[in-house]
N, C-alpha and C positions, 0 to 999 in steps of 0.2 A: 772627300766632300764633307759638309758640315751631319753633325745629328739631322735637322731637320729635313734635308735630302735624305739621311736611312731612315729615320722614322715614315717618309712619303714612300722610299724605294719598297719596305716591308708592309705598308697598309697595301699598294698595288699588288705586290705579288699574293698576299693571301686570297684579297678579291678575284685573279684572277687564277688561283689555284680553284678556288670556290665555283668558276662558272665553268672549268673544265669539268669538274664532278659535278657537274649540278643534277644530269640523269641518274646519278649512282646513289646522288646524297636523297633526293627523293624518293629512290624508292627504298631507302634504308628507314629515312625516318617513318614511309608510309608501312613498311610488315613489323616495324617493333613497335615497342608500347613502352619508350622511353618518351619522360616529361618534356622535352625539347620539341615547342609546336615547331610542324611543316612550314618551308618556310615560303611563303605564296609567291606568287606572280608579283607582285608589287615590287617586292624585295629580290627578285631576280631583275628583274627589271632594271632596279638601282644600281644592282651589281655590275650589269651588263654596260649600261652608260657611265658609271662611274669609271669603271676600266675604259673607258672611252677617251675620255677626260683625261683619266693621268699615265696613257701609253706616253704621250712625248715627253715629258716629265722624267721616266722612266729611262728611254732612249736617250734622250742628251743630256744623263745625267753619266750615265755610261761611255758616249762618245767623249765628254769630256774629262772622265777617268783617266782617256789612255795618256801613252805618252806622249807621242805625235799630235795631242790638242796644242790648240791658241788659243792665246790671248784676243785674237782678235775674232772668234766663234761667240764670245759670251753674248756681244750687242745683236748676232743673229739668233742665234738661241731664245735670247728672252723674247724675241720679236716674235718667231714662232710659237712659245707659249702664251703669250699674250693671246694671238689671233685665235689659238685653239681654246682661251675662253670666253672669245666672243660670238664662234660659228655656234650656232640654233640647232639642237638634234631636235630629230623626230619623235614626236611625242614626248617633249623632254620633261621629266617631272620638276616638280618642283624647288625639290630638296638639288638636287642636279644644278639648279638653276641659282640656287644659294651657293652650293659648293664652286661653280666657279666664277661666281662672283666675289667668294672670299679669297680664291687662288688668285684672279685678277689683284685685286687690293694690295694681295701679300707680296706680290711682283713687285708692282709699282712704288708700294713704298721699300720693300728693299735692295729694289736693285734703284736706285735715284744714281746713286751714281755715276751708272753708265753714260751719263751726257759729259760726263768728266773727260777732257784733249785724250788721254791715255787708249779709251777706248775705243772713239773716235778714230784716232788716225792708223789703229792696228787693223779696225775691219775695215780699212780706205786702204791699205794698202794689202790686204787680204786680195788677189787677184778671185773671188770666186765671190767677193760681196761687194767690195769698193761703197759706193752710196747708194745702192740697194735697198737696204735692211731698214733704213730709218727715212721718215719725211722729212724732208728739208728743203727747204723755199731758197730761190737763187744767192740770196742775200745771206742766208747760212751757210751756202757751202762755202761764197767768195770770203768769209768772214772766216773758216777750217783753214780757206788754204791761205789764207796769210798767215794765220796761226803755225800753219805746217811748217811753211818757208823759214821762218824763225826757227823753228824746230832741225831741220834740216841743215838751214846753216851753221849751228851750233855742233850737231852729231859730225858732219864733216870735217871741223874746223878742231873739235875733239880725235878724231880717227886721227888726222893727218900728222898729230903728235906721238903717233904711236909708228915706232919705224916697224915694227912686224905686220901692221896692215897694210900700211902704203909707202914705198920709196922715195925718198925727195924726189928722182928724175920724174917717177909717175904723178906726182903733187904736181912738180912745176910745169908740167906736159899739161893734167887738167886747169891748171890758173890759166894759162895763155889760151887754152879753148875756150875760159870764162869769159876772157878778155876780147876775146873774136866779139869785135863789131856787127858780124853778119846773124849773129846770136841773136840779135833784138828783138823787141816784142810787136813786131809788122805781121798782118794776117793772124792776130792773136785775136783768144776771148778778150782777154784783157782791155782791150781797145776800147771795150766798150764800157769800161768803169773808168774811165780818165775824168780825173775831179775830184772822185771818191775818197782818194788818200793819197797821201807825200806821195807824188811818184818819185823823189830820189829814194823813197826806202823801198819801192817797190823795182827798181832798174840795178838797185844793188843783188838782187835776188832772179835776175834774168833765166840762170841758165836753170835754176831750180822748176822755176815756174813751167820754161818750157819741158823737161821731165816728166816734173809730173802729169802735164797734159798728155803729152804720148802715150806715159802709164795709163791714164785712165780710157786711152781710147786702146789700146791695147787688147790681148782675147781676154776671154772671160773664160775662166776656170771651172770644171765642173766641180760642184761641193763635195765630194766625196773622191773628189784629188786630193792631195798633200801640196800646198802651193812653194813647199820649200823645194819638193823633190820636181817639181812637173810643170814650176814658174821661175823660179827666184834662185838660177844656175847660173853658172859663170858665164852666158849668152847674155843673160840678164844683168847683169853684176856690171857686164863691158856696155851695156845699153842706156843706163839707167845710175852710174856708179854713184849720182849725188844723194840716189835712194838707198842705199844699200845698206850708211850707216843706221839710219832709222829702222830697217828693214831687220839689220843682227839687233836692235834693241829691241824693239816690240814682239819680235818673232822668240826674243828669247825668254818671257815672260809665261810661266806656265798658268792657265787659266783658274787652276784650284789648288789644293793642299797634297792630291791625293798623290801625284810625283814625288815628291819631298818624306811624304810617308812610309810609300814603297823605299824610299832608301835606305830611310831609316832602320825599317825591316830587314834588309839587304846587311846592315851594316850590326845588330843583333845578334842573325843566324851567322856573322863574324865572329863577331866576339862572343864566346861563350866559355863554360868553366875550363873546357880543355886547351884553349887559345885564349887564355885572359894573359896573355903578356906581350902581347902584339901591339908596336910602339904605335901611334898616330898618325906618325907617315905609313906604317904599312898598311893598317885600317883602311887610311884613306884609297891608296891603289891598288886593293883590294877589291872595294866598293865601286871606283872608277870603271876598273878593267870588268867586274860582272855588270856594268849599264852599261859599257860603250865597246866591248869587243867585239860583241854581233854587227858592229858598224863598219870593223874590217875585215868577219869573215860572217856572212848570215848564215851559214850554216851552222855558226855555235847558236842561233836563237832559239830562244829556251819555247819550247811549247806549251 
């Protein structure tokens, strides 16, 4: 994560190192006769709410540390910070009431981004947020999924050039299900935007459209599932196959810096003065095999 997340993670934790001891630290300051006034009620207070304030901060700053984050957590994550600094605490003071109104501000303008297609269509196809997370009026979403469609059709029409993802006989088995007449868009939402735009550009993207409907009416994933391990399986994969390329693209976009770090790390405690002649292919399989071997046996994962 950036400084300003450890600068935020380090003021939280002393504050709330501060209100665990605050019986200890009271009655330290009250039998000495050290310069350092008592520190009153006010100023517990502050302390007390302020740790209020930036526990979620804290959390999904950590959840999305790990490895197993997404790309498409971030547009929920902000959402949830946002909300925690507009909920009203009791008795709230003032200075409280500045503070996160500055933390609002500081959201807003620097996450602007997140209205960016990128984010967008990662938490939409996120099985535990889909269009949850954000308001959006019917005209916005129908306005995503054309965007998607495009999207879609391109990541497919990429994959299908690639013989290690998909087989020509498997391509041309999906073209001719494309091609099924009986695929139409009859008993559709759809139906009821006729006018709205070219339908020959929207009847080229039939089968997509019907897809992702299914997908979105689909279950709903608990958030503290993994949707790669416990949605987005080979059940899935044969269900949904026209989502799938979108699905390895977004899904493979890590949501911060701090993955790429840890390798880096990984790949340091490699090289060092007594292994400094170790060529760049072995570096590299090196570094591979200590991230992705717990992947075929968990019992090597490291604790």
């Amino acid at each position: 994560m950036g400084d300003n997340e450890t600068r935020w993670n380090s003021t939280f934790s002393m504050l709330e190192r501060f209100l665990k001891i605050q019986t200890s630290l009271n009655s330290l300051l009250h039998e000495t006769t050290c310069s350092i006034q008592n520190i009153n009620s006010q100023t517990w207070k502050f302390i007390s709410q302020a740790v209020v304030i930036l526990e979620p901060f804290k959390q999904i700053t950590k959840d999305l540390e790990q490895d197993n984050s997404y790309l498409s957590q971030i547009q929920p994550a902000i959402f949830v910070l946002k909300k925690g600094c507009i909920i009203q605490l009791e008795d709230e003071l003032s200075v409280i009431t500045k503070l996160k109104k500055n933390l609002l501000d500081g959201l807003q303008n620097r996450f602007k981004y997140l209205k960016s297609n990128d984010y967008i269509f990662a938490t939409m196809l996120d099985p535990r947020y889909r269009f949850s997370t954000y308001e959006l009026s019917y005209s916005n979403v129908h306005d995503i999924k054309k965007k998607f469609f495009n999207v879609m059709e391109s990541e497919f029409k990429q994959e299908k050039k690639n013989p290690e993802e998909i087989s020509p006989q498997e391509f041309q088995a999906l073209e001719e299900k494309m091609m099924d007449p009986s695929l139409g868009i009859k008993k559709s939402v759809w139906d009821n935007l006729e006018g709205t735009f070219d339908s020959r550009s929207f009847r080229k993207s039939t089968n997509y459209s019907i897809q992702l409907e299914e997908y979105l009416k689909d279950i709903i994933l608990p958030y503290y599932d993994d949707p790669l391990q416990k949605f987005w399986d080979q059940n899935k994969a044969k269900r949904y196959p026209n989502l799938m390329p979108c699905v390895k693209k977004y899904f493979g976009i890590p949501p911060s810096s701090s993955y790429s770090e840890r390798v880096f790390s990984i790949a340091g405690n490699i090289v060092n003065l007594k292994r400094s002649k170790l060529t760049t292919e072995h570096v590299n399989q090196l570094v591979f095999l200590n991230k992705n071997i717990p992947l075929y046996d968990p019992k090597l994962k490291k604790n």
